[in-house]
MIDOSE-1310 file (N, C-alpha, C; in nm, 2 decimals, decimal comma, always signed):
residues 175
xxxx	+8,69/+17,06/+1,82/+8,70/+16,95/+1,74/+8,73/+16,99/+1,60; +8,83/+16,95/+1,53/+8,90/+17,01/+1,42/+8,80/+16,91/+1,29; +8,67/+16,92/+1,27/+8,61/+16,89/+1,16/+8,62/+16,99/+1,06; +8,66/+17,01/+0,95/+8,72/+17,06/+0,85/+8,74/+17,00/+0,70
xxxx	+8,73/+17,04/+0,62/+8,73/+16,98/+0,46/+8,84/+17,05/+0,44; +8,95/+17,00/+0,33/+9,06/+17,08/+0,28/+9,02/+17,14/+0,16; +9,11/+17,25/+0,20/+9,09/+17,37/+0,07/+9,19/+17,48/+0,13; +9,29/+17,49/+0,03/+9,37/+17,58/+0,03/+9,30/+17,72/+0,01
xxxx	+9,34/+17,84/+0,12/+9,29/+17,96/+0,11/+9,43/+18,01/+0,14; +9,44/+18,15/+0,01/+9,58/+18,19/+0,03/+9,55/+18,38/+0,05; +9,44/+18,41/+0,04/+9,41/+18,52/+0,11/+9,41/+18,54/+0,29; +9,44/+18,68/+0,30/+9,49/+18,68/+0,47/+9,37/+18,71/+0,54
xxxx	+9,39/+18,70/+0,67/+9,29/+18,75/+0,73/+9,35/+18,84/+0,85; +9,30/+18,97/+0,80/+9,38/+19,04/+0,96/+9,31/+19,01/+1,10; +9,24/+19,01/+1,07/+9,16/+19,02/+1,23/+9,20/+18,87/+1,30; +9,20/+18,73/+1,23/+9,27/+18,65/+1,26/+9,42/+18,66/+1,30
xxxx	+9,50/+18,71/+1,25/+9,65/+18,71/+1,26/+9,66/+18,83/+1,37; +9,52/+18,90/+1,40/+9,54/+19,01/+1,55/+9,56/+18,90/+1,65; +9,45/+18,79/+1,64/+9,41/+18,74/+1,75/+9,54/+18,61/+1,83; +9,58/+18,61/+1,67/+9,69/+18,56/+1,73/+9,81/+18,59/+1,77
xxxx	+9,87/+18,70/+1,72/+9,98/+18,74/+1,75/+9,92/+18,83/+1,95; +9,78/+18,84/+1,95/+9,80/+18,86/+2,06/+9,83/+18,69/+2,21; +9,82/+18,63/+2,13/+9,82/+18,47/+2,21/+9,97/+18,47/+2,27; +10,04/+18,43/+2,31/+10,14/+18,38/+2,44/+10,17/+18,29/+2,33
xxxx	+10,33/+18,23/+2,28/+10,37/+18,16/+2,25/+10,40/+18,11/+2,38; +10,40/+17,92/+2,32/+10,44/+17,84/+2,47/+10,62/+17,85/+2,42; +10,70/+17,88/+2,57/+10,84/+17,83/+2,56/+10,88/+17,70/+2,52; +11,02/+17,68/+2,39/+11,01/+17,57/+2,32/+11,07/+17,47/+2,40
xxxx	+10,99/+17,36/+2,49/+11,14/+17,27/+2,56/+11,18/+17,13/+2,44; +11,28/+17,11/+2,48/+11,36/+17,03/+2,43/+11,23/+16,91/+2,36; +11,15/+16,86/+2,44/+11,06/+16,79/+2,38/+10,92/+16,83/+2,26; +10,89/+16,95/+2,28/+10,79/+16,98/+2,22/+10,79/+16,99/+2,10
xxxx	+10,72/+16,91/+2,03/+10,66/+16,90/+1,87/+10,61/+17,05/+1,81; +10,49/+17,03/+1,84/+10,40/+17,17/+1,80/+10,34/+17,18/+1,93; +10,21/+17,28/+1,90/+10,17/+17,34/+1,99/+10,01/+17,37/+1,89; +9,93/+17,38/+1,97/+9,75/+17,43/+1,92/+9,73/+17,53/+1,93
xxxx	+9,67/+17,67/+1,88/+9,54/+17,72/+1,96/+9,45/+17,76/+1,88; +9,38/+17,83/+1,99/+9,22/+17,85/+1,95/+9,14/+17,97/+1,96; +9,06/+17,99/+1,89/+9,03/+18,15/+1,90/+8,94/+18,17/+1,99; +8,90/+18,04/+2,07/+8,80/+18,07/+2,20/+8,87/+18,16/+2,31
xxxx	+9,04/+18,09/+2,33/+9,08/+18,15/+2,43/+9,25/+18,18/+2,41; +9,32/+18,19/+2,48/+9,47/+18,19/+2,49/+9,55/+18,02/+2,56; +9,41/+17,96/+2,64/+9,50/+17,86/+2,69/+9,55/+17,76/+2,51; +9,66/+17,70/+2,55/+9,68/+17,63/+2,45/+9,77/+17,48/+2,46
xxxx	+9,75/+17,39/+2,37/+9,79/+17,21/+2,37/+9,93/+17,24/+2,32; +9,94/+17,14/+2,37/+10,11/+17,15/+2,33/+10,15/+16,99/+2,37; +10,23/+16,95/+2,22/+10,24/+16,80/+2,15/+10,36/+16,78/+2,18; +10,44/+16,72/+2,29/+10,55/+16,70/+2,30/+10,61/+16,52/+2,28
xxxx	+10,73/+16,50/+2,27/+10,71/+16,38/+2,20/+10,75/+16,31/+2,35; +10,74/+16,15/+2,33/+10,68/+16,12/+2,48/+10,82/+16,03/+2,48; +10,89/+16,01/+2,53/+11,02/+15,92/+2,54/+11,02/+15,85/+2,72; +11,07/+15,77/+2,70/+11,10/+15,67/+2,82/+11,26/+15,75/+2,91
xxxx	+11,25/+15,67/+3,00/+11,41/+15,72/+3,09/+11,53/+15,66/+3,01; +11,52/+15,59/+2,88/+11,62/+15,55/+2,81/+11,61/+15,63/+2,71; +11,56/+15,72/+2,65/+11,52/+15,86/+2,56/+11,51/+15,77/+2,47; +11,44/+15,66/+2,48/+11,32/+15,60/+2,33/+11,21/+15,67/+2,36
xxxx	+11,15/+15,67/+2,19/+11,01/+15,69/+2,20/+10,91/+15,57/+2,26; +10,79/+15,60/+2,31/+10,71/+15,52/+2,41/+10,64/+15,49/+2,28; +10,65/+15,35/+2,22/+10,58/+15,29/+2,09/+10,41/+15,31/+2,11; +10,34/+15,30/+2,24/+10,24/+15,28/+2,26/+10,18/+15,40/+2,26
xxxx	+10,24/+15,55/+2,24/+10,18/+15,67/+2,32/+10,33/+15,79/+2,26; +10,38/+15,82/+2,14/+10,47/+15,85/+2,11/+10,43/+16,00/+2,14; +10,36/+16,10/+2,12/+10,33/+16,17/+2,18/+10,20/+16,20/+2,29; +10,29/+16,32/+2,37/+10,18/+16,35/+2,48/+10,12/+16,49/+2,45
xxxx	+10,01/+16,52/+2,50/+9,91/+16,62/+2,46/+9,88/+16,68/+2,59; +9,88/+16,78/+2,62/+9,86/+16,85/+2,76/+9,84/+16,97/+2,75; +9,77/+17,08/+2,78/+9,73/+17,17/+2,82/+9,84/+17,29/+2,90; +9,87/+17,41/+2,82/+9,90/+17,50/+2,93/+9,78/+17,63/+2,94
xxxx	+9,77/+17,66/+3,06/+9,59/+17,69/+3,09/+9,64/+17,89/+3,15; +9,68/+17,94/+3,00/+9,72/+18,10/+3,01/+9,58/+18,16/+3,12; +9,47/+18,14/+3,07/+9,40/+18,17/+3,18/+9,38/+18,13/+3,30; +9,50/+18,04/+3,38/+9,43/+18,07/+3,49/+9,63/+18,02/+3,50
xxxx	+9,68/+18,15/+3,48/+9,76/+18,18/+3,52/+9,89/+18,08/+3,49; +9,88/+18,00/+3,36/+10,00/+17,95/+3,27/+10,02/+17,78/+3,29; +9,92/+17,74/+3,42/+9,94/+17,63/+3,45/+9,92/+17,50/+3,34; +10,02/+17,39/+3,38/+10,02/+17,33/+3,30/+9,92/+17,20/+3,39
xxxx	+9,83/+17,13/+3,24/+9,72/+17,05/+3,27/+9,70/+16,97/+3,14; +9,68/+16,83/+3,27/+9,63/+16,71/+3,12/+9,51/+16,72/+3,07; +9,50/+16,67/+2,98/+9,33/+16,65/+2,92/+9,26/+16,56/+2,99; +9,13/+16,61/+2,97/+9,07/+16,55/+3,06/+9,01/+16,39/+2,94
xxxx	+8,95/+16,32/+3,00/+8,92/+16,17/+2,91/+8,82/+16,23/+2,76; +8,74/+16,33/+2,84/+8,64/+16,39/+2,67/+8,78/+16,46/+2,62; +8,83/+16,55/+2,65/+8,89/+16,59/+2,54/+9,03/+16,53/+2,48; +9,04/+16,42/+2,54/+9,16/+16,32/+2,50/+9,07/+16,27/+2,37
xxxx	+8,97/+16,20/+2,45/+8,88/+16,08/+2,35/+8,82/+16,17/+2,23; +8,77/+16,25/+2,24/+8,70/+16,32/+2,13/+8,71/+16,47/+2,07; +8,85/+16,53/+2,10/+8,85/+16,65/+2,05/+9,04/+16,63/+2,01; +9,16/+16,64/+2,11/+9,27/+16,65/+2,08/+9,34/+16,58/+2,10
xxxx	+9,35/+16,45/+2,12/+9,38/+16,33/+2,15/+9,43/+16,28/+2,04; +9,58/+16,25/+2,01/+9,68/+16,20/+1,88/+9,65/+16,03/+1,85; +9,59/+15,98/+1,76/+9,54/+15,84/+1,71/+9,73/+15,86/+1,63; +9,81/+15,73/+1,67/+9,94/+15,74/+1,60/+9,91/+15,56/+1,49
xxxx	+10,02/+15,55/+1,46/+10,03/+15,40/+1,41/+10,15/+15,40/+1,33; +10,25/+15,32/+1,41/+10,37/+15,28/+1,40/+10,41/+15,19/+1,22; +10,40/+15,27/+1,11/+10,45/+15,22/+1,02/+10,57/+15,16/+0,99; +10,56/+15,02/+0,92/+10,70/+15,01/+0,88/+10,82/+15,00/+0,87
xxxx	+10,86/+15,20/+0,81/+10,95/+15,24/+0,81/+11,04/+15,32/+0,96; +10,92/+15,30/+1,04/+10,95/+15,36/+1,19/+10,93/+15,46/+1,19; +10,84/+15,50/+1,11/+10,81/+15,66/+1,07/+10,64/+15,62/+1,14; +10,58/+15,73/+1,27/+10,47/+15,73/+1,33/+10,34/+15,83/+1,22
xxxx	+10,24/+15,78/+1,21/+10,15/+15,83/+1,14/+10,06/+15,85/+1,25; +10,03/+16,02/+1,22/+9,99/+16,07/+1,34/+9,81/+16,17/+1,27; +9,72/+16,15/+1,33/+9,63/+16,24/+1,31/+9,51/+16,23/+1,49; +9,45/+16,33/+1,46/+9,42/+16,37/+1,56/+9,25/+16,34/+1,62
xxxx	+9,17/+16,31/+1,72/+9,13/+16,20/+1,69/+8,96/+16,30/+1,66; +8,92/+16,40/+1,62/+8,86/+16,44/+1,59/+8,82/+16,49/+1,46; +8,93/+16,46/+1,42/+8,99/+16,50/+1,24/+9,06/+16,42/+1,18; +9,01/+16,28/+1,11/+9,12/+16,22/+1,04/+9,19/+16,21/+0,93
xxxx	+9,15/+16,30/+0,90/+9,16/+16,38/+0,72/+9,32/+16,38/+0,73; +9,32/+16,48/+0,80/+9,44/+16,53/+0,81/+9,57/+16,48/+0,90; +9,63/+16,40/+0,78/+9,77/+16,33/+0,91/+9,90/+16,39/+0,85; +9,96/+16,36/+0,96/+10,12/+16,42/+1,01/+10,20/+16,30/+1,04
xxxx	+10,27/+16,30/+1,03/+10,45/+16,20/+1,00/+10,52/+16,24/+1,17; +10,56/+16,20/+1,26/+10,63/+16,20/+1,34/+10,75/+16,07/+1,32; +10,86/+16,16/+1,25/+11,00/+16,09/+1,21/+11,11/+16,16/+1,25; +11,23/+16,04/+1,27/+11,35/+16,16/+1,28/+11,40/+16,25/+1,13
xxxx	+11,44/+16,40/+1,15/+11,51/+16,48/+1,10/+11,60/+16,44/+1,02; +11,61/+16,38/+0,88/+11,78/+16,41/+0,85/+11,86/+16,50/+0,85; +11,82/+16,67/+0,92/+11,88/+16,73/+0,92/+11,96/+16,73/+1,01; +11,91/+16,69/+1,14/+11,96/+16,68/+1,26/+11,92/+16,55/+1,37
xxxx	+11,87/+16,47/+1,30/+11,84/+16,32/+1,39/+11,71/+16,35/+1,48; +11,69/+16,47/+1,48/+11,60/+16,48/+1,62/+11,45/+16,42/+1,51; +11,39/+16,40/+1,68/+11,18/+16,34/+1,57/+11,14/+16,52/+1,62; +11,09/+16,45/+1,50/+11,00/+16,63/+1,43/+10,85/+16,59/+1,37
xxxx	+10,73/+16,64/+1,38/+10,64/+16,61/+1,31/+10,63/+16,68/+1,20; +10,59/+16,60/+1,05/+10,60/+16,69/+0,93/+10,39/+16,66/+0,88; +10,39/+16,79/+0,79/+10,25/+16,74/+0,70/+10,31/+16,75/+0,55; +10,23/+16,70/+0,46/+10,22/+16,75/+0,31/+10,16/+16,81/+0,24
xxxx	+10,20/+16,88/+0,17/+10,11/+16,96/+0,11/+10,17/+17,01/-0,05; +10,13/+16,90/-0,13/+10,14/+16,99/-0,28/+10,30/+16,88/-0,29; +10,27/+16,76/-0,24/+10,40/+16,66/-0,26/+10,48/+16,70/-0,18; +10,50/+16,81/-0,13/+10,62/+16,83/-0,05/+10,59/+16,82/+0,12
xxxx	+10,71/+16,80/+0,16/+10,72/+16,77/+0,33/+10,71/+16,93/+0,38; +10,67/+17,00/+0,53/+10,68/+17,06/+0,56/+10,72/+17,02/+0,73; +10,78/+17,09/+0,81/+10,82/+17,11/+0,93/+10,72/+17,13/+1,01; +10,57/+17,09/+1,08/+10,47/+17,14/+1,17/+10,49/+17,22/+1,28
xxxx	+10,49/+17,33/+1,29/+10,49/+17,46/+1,41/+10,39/+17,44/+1,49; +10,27/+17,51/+1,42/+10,19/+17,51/+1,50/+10,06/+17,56/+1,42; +9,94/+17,50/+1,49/+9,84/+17,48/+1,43/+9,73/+17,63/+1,56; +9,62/+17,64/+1,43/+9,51/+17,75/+1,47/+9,42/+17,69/+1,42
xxxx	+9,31/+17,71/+1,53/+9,17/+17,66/+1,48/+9,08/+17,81/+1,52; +9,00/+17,80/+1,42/+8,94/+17,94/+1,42/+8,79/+17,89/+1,44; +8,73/+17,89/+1,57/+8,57/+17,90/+1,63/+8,44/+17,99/+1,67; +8,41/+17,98/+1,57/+8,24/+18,09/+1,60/+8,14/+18,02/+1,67
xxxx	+8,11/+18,02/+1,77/+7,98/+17,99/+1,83/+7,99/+17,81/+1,84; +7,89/+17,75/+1,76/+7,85/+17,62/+1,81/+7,84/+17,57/+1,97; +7,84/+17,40/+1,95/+7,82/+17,37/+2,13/+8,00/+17,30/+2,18; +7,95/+17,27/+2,27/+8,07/+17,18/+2,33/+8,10/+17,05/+2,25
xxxx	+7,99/+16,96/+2,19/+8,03/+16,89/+2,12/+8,04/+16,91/+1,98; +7,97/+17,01/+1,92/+7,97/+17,02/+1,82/+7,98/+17,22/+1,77; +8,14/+17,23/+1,80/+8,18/+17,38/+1,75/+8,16/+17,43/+1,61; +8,10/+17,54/+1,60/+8,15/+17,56/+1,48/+8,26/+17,62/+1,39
xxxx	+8,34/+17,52/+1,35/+8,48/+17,53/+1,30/+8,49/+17,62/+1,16; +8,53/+17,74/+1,17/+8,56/+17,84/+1,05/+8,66/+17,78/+0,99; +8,79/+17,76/+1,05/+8,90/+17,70/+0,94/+8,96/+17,67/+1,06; +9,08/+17,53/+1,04/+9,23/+17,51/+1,08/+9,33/+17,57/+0,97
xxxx	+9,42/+17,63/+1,03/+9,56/+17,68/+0,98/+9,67/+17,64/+1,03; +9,79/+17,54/+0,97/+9,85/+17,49/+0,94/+10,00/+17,58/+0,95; +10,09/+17,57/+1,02/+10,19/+17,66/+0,99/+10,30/+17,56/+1,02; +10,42/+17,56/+0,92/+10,53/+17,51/+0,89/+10,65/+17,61/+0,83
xxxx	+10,75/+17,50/+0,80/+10,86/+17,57/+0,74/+10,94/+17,44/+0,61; +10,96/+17,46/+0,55/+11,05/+17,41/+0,46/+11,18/+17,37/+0,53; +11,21/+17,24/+0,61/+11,27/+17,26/+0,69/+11,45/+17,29/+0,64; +11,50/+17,30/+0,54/+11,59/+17,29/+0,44/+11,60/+17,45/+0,39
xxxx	+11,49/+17,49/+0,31/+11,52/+17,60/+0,28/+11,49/+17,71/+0,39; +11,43/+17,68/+0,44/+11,36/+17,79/+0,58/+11,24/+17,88/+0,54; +11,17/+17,84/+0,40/+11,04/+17,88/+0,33/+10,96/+17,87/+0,43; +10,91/+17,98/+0,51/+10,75/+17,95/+0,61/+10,61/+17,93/+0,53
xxxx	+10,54/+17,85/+0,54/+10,38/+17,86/+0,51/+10,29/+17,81/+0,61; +10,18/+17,87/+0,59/+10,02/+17,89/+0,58/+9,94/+17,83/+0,53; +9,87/+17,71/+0,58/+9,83/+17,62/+0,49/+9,63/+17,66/+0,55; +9,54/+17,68/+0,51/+9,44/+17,65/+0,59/+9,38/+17,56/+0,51
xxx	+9,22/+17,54/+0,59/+9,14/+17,46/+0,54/+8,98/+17,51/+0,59; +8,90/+17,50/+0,50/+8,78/+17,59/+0,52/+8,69/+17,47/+0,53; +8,61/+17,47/+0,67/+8,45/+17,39/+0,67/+8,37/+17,37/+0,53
């Protein structure tokens, strides 16, 4: 559960960046937004955008959230109703401009833009940070101990790109 306060930290952390670079990147398919993980384990969420057999987005449910489960051998798995309902479950809301406002339903602090690309037409999800748009990759949540309902969350980290200049950042946020 991504409870978290914002605060920019721009010091590294190696032992974090071990644990990740030991994780399995998921292969990118044509649909997939971003992707989650977590320092409990290797399985990881993966946000793909959810379109109908006429390649619209599904207004009711624009993205899908699903599980690929590296420990037990890469399979892919939905969320079950607790962790839909109360941990990684996308709360959207169709603004406007046709531009989806997206946050996540255990964390509402923090939202994300699911819009098409001007660069390239395709829907991409973006965050902000410091006025500017970024590209959302993929997100890390970093967990010490706590319970099943209540983890204790060390930081979410945020990773993007400039999607224009190809600038990567690092965004976290400390409990």
């Amino acid at each position: 559960m991504l409870i978290v306060a914002a605060m920019v930290l721009h010091s590294s952390n190696t032992s974090a960046a071990a644990v990740l670079d030991s994780f399995p990147v998921p292969k990118t398919g044509p649909k997939q937004l971003f992707y989650l993980q977590r320092s409990t384990n290797s399985n990881t969420i993966i946000c793909d955008l959810n379109i109908d057999a006429k390649g619209q987005v599904v207004k009711d449910n624009p993205v899908h959230v699903y599980w690929i489960r590296y420990d037990e051998g890469g399979e892919k798995k939905e969320l079950s109703y607790i962790q839909q309902t109360f941990a990684y479950g996308i709360k959207h809301e169709l603004m406007s401009s046709g531009i989806y406002k997206l946050h996540f339903v255990s964390y509402k602090k923090q939202v994300f833009y699911l819009k098409r690309s001007l660069k390239d037409n395709q829907y991409k999800v973006y965050f902000i940070l410091n006025n500017k748009e970024y590209l959302l990759q993929k997100l890390f949540v970093k967990i010490e101990g706590g319970t099943f309902w209540v983890p204790n969350v060390i930081y979410m980290e945020l990773n993007g790109k400039d999607e224009y200049g190809g600038t990567t950042i690092s965004y976290k946020f400390k409990p």
